[in-house]
N, C-alpha and C positions, 0 to 999 in steps of 0.2 A: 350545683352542690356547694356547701357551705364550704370555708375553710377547713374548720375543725369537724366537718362529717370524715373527709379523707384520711383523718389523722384516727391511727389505730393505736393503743395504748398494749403495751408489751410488757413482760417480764424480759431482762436480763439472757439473752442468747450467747453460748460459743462466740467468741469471733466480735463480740459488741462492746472489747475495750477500749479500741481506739477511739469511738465515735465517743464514748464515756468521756473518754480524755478529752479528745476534740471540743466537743461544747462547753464544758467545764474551763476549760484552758481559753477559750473565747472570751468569757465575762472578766476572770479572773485577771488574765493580764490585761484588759483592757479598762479595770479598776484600781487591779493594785497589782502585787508581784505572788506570783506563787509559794505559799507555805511551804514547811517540811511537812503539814499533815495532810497538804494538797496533795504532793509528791507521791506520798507513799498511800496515798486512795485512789490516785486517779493514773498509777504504774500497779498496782495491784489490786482490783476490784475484789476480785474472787478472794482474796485472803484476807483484807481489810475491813471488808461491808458481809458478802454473803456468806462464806466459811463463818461469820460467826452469829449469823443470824440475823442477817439484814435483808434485803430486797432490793434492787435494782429496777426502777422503771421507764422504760421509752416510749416517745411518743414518735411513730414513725410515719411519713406521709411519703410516698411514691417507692416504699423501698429505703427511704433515706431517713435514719435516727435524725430527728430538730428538736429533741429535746428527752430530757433524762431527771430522774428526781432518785435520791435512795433512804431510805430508814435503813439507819443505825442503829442496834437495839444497845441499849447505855444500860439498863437494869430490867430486872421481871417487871413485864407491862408497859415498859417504856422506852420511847426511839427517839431518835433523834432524826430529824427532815434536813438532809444534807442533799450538798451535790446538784442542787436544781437549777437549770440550764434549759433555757431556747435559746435556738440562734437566731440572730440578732433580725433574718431574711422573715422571722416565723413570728416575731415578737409583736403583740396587740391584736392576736387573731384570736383569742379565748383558748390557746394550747396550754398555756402553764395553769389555767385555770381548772383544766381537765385535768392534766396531766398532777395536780396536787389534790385536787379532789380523786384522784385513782389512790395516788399515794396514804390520800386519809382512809380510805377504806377496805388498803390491804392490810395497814397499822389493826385497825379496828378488828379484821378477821383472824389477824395473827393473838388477839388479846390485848394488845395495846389500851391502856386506861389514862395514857398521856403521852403525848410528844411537844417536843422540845424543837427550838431551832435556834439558829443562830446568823446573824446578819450585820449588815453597814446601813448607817445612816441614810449615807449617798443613793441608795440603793431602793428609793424611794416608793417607785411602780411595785416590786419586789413585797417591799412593808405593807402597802396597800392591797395586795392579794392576798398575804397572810391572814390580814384585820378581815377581809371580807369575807373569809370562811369561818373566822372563828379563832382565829389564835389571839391572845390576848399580850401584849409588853410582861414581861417578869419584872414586879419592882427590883430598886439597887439591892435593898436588902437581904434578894434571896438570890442576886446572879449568882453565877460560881464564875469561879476564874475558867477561861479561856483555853484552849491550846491552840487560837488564832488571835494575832496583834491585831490584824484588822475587824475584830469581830467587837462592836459599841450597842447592838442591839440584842435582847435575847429574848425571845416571844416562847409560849406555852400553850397548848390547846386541851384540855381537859373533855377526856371521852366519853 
């Protein structure tokens, strides 16, 4: 069996904020230093993301979350692709590949006519899965300002 046949792609369960935090908290400090908007997404899922109309998604293989993605819905029609995480044991097996291709098309069932992301440079594999589905760089002209210092890249996928 394939890597990514084992890997079964989830909605958000009870009980599934630590591993949220966990993977998230994995790249993050091993990049950079945790935000105040990391803090208070990845210590309160349910209030931050789904309470308000966001989605939650894992990619779980033997029992064990290795990877998570969430839409953030920012306006009518529109999310924003946050939170996306494999662990580092999972990473180059075509999971986040899945696991964003899931993400594009619970966006798209929800109404979604655009999503948004936000990233680093450094973060290079990352950018190249984006580009490979479809997200396209936002020129300077139309970024908007940040509520991450570390956030230099801001990509757009038009549905």
């Amino acid at each position: 069996m394939a890597p990514t046949e084992a890997v079964e792609i989830r909605e958000f369960l009870p009980g599934d904020q630590e591993a949220f935090r966990r993977l998230n908290e994995e790249w993050i400090v091993r990049y950079f230093a945790p935000e105040k908007k990391d803090v208070e997404a990845l210590s309160k899922p349910r209030e931050t993301i789904l309470d308000c109309g966001g989605r939650i998604l894992f990619a779980v293989r033997d029992g064990a979350a290795i990877g998570c993605s969430a839409l953030v819905a920012t306006a009518r029609g529109e999310f924003e692709v946050a939170k996306m995480a494999v662990t580092e044991s999972a990473q180059g097996l075509g999971i986040g590949r899945r696991l964003l291709q899931a993400t594009i098309k619970a966006a798209r069932i929800a109404g979604a006519t655009r999503l948004l992301l936000e990233t680093n440079g450094v973060l290079t594999p990352a950018i190249r899965l984006y580009e490979s589905v479809g997200f396209r760089h936002v020129p300077a002209d139309r970024r908007k300002a940040s509520l991450y210092a570390r956030s230099d890249v801001q990509m757009e996928l038009i549905l």
